[in-house]
FIRO-10737 format. One record per residue (C-alpha): x, y, z. Coordinates in steps of 0.05 Angstrom, whole numbers, padded with zeros to 5 digits, always signed. Example, Ala and Ser with C-alpha at 12.3 -4.5 7.8 and 13.67 -1.06 7.14 Angstrom:
2
+00246-00090+00156
+00273-00021+00143
END
This chain:
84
-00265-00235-00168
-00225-00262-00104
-00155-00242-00090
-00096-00289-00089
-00064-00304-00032
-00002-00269-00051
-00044-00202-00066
-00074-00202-00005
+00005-00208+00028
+00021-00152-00018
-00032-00105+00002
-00026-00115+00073
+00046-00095+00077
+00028-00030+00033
-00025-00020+00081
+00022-00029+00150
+00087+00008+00120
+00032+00062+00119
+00004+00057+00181
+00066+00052+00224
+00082+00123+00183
+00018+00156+00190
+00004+00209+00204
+00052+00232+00156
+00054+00221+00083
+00106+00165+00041
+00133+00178-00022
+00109+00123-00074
+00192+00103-00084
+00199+00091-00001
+00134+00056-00012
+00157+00012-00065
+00226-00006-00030
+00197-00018+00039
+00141-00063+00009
+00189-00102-00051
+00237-00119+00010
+00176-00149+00054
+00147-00188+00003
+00194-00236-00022
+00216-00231-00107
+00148-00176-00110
+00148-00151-00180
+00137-00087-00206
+00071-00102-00237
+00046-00133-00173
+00060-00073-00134
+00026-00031-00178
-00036-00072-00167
-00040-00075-00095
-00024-00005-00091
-00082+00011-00147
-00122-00049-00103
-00118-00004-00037
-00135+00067-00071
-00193+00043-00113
-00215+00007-00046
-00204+00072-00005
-00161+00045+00043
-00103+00099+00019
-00106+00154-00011
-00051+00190-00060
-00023+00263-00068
+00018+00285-00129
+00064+00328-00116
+00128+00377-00140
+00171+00313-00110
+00127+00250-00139
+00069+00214-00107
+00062+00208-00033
+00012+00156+00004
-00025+00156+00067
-00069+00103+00103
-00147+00120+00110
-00190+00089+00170
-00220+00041+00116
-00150+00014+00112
-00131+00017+00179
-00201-00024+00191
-00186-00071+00138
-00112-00092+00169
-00157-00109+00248
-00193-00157+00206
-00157-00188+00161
END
């Protein structure tokens, strides 16, 4: 199944909000607001999808903790940004 254009946008500016914050980790609500602002009228549902696009690829990976979900970029996605 090929992407849209518009989910491709989406997941790269998950995939750089996380890189220019790596090492550390950012809470899934920073996440959201960063990304929703850079993407222009992204919807809740399409989030969700390029965020569950990017873990089930392995390009991020996600940590549930006591204060919600954090997110951090893995090499795969770092990769995946130099190419695309």
């Amino acid at each position: 199944m090929s992407k849209t254009t518009r989910q491709i946008v989406a997941e790269k500016a998950l995939l750089r909000c996380l890189e220019e914050a790596a090492p550390y980790l950012v809470k899934e609500e920073h996440l959201r607001d960063s990304v929703t602002e850079a993407v222009h009228r992204l919807s809740t549902s399409e989030f969700d999808a390029a965020l569950e696009a990017i873990d089930r690829a392995r390009r991020a990976a996600c940590i549930d903790t006591e204060t919600g979900r954090q997110w951090q970029i893995l090499d795969a996605g770092i990769l995946w940004l130099r190419t695309h």
